[in-house]
N, C-alpha and C positions, 0 to 999 in steps of 0.2 A: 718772464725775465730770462730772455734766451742767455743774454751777453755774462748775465751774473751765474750764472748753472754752471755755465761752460765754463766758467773760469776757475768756479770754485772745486770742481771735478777735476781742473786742470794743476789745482794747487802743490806746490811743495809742502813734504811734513815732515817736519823737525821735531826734536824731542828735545826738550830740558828740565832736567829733575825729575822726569818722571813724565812730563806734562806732555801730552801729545798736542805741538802748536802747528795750524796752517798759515802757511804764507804767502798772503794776497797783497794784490795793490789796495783794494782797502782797507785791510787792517792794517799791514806795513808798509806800503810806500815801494816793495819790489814783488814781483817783478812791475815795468812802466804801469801808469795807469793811462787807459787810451780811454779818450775824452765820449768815446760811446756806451761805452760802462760807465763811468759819471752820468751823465744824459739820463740812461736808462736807469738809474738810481734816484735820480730826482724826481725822474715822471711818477715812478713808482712811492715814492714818499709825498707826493704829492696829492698822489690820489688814495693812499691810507689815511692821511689825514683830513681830506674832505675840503673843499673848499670854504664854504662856510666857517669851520673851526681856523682857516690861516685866515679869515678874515678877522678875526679875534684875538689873533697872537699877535702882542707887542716885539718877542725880540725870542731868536734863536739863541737856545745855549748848547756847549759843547764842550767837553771835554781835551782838553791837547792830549796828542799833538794829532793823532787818526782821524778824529771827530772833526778835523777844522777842511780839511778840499770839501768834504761832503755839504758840511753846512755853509761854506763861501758858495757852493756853488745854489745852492737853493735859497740863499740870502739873495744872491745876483737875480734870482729868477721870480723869485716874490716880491723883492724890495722890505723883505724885513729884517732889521737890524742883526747883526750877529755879535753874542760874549763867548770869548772861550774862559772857559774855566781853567788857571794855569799852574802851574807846579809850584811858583814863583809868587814871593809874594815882593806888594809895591808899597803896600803902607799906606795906601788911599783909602778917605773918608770913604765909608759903608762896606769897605772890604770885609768877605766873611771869610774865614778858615774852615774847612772839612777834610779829615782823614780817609781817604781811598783806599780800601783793601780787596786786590782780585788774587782771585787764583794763583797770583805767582809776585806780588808786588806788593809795596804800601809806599804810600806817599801821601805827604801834606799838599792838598791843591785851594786855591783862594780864587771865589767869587766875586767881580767887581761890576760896577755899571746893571743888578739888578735891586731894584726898589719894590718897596712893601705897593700890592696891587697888580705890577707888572704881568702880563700875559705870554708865558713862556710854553715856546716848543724844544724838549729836551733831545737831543739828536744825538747818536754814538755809533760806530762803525761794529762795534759786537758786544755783546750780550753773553756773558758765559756763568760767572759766579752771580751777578750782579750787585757786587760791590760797587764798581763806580755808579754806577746811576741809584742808588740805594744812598751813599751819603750826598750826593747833585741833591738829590728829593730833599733827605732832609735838613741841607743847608737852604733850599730856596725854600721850603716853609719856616722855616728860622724865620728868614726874613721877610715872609708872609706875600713870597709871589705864588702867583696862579698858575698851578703846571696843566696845560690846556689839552697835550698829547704828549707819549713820551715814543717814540722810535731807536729803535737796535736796528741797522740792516741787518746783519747778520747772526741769530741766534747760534750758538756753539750749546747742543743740548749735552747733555752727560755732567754739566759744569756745576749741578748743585747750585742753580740759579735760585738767589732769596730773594726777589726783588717782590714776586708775588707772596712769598708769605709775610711778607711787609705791607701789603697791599695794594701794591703799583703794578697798575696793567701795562705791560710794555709791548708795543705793537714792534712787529717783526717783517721783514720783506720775506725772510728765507729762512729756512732753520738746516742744520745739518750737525752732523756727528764726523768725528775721527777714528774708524775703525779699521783694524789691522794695514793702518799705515797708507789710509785713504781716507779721503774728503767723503763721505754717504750725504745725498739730497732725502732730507728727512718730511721736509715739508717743504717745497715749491713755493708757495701762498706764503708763508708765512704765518705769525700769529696777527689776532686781532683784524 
């Protein structure tokens, strides 16, 4: 993952409250995101989940608003459906409600368009507390879908990630730290 090393070694780091945040085009949207760093995201999510398990997932879910280029664009390229999970709620029959708490946030987000059974590939742009993918998990067992794979590109380790002592293996492209005001390559590979 040359394109993703390099960029993330190339990051700005900001501080708020305390938090020491990088700022990427996939977590933030600046600096541009150039379409070979997506590519090369995809290939790579591609082949952590295996082909045989994207033969079995019904429908990509994702978090807004980071989680949504990532997963358009691997929706595009497998032809499986995509839901975002959105801040917003509509009032539509089977909508679910779940409470998101990360590191620095909380918000109310609603689940729509997934059904008891459904074969879901959970997708998110980082991984740090793992609040968000922690209530994702368990509103879509609420509703009694099948979470098939879960993927973070990017782990932010240091973050006091709960998502495993929850039980949820979360597969990872990359993992890094923010230390003395720099991006550190913790793990290349990633988890899982």
């Amino acid at each position: 993952m040359d394109w993703l090393k390099r960029s993330l070694l190339d990051a700005p780091i900001i501080e708020k409250d305390g938090y020491h945040y990088f700022v990427h085009p996939i977590s933030d949207g600046v600096p541009m995101l150039e379409p070979g760093l997506l590519r090369e995201i995809v290939i790579k999510i591609i082949n952590k989940v295996k082909r045989e398990n994207l033969e079995n997932i019904d429908k990509i879910v994702t978090p807004a608003a980071m989680g949504i280029h990532i997963s358009t664009a691997l929706s595009l390229v497998t032809d499986i459906p995509l839901v975002v999970v959105r801040k917003r709620e509509y009032g539509l029959e089977g909508e679910v409600s779940l409470m998101q708490e990360t590191g620095y946030s909380k918000n109310e987000m609603y689940i729509n368009d997934i059904r008891e059974g459904d074969r879901v590939l959970l997708l998110d742009d980082v991984i740090s507390t793992g609040g968000t993918i922690i209530a994702i998990m368990e509103a879509l067992e609420k509703i009694g879908a099948e979470v098939v794979d879960v993927i973070a590109v990017i782990n932010k380790v240091g973050g006091e990630n709960r998502a495993g002592d929850k039980g949820y293996q979360v597969k990872t492209l990359i993992n890094i730290d923010v230390i003395e005001g720099k991006v550190v390559i913790v793990d290349e590979h990633g988890d899982g």
